[in-house]
N, C-alpha and C positions, 0 to 999 in steps of 0.2 A: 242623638238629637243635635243638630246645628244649629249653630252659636249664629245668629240672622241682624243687619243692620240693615234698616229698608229706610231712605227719606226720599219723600216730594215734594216739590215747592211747582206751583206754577208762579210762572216767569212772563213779565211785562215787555218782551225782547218777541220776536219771530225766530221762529227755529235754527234758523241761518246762523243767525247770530248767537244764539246758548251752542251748538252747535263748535261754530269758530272757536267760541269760547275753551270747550273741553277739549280741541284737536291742537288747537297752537300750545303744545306744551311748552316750546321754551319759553312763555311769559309765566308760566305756572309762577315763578317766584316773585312775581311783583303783584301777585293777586291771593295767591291760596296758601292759606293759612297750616294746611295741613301737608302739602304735597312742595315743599320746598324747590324739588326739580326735578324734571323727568323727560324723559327720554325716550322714540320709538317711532319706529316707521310705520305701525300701526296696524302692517300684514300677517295675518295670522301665522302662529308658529316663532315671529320672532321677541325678542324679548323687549319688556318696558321696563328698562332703569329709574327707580325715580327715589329721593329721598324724603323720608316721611317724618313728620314731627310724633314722637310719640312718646312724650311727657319729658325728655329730657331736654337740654340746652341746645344738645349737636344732633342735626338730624340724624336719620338712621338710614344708610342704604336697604334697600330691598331691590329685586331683581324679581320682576314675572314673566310672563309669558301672552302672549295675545291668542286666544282663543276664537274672537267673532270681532269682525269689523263691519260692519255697513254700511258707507258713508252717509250720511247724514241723519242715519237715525242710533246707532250703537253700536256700543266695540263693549269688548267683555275681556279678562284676563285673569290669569291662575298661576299660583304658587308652582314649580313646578313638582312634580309627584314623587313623595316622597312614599320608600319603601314599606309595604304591609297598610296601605292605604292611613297610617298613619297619622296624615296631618294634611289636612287638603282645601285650599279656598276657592272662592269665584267673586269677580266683580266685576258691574259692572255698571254702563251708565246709558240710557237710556232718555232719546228727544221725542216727545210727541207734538206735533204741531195742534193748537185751539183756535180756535175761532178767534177775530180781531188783532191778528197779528202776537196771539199768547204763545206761549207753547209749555206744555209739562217736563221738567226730569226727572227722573228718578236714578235714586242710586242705590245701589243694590252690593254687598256683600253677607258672603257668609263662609264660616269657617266650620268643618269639621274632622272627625277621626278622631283617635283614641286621643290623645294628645290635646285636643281641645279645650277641655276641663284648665288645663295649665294654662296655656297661650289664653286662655278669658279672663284668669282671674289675673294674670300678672298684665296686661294689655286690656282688658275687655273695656273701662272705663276711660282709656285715650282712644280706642281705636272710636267707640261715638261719640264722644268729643270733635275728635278728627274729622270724622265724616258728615258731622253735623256741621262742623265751621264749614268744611268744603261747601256743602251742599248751597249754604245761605250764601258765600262768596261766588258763588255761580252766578245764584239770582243778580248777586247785587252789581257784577261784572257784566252781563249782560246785559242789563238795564241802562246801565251807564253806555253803551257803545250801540245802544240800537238806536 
């Protein structure tokens, strides 16, 4: 069973702009709480550098992979694969445009394989911390710049 972190906020911004928001990575560190800095061209297959806060002082590099790109609506990314399907994630971030200029995201990871059990209990309580701050400094970046 996979270890699932699902948030959605709608966002008082037009898509465009929540949008902007998650592609201009190099301002990630003047805005995201969890994602210190990051790095990526964004085409599938190559990799997104980015350093995460994950309960200690000094970030922690992590290194993934880009999976799905679709400009303006979602790109998705994965650990890369480790042997005997052992330990395997996906994430990913997702614009839907609403009515009055709203638009929905959602953000989406989840971890599984044998290994799971460990990586949740030692990580499972920053990684939705993490992704809960993200998620609200989205909203609250986009709102500010539409």
């Amino acid at each position: 069973m996979a270890f699932v972190i699902d948030d959605t906020v709608e966002i008082d911004a037009p898509a465009e702009v929540v949008w902007k928001v998650l592609t201009d990575l190099g301002t990630y560190g003047e805005w995201n709480p969890f994602v210190a800095e990051c790095r990526s061209t964004l085409e599938p297959g190559d990799p997104i550098e980015m350093h995460v806060r994950l309960g200690s002082p000094k970030p922690r590099k992590q290194v993934e992979y880009i999976r799905t790109h679709t400009p303006g609506t979602e790109f998705s990314y994965s650990m890369k694969p480790v042997p005997l399907g052992i330990l395997h994630s996906l994430r990913s971030h997702t614009v839907t445009p609403l009515d009055n200029g709203r638009t929905r995201y959602r953000s989406h990871f989840e971890l599984g394989g044998l290994l799971r059990p460990v990586v949740t209990l030692a990580l499972g309580k920053a990684l939705h911390s993490g992704f809960g701050a993200m998620t609200a400094a989205v909203k609250e970046r986009a709102e500010s710049l539409r």
